[in-house]
C-alpha positions in Angstrom: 82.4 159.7 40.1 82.3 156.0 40.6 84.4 153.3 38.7 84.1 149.4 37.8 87.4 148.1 37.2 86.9 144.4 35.2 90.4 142.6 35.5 91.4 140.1 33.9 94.6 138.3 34.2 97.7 138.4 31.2 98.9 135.5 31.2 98.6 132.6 33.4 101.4 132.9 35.3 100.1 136.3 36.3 97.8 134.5 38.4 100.6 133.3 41.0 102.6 136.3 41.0 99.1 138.9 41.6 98.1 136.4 44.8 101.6 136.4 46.0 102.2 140.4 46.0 98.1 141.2 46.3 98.2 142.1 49.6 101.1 144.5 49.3 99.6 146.3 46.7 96.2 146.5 48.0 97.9 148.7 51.1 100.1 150.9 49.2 97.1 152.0 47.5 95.2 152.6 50.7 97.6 154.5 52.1 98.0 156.8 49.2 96.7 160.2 50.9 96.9 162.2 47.7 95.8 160.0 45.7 92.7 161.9 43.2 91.1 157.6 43.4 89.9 155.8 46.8 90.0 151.8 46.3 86.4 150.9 47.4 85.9 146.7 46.9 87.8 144.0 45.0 85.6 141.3 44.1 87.3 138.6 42.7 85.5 136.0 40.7 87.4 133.2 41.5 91.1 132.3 41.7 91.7 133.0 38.1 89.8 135.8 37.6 88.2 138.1 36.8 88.3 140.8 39.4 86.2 143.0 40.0 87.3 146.6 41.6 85.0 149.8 42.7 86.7 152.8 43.1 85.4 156.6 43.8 87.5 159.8 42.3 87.8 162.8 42.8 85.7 165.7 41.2 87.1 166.1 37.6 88.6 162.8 37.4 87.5 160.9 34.2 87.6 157.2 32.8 90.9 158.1 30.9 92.3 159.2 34.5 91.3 156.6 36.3 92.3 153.8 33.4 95.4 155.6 33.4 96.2 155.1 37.4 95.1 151.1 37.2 97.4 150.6 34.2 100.1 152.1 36.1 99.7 150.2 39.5 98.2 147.1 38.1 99.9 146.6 34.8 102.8 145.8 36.6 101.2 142.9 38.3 99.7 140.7 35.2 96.7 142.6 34.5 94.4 143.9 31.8 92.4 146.5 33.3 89.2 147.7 31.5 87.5 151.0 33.2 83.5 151.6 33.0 81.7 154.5 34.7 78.7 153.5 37.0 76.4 155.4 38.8 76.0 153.9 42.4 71.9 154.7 43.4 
């Protein structure tokens, strides 16, 4: 199961404080080895957003899992997080 991730930033001083700990973030979720989601791409728009995320899960993982796993690791950084299944051809 595939997973578009549209981001889009809380407030504007959200926008600082995701580019100053983005990197961070983006490796502790690569090296999440049991994790039931794989970060794929982030494609962001532009410096204010949106961003763009493809991720691959697990069998049995759903939109409701996988919303729930961005709102926890990407809440904490400034973002609204809306979760769309897409089928990759």
């Amino acid at each position: 199961m595939h997973f578009l991730i549209h981001h889009t930033f809380k407030l504007d001083q959200n926008v600082d404080e995701f580019w100053a700990v983005r990197d961070g973030v983006i490796s502790a979720i690569d090296n999440e080895k049991d994790s039931n989601f794989e970060s794929l791409s982030c494609l962001p728009i532009g410096r204010n957003g949106p961003v763009f995320c493809m991720w691959e899960g697990k069998e049995g993982m759903t939109a409701e899992h996988m919303q729930t796993y961005i709102d926890i690791r990407f809440g904490k950084v400034g973002f609204l997080s809306n979760v769309s299944i897409v089928m990759l051809f």
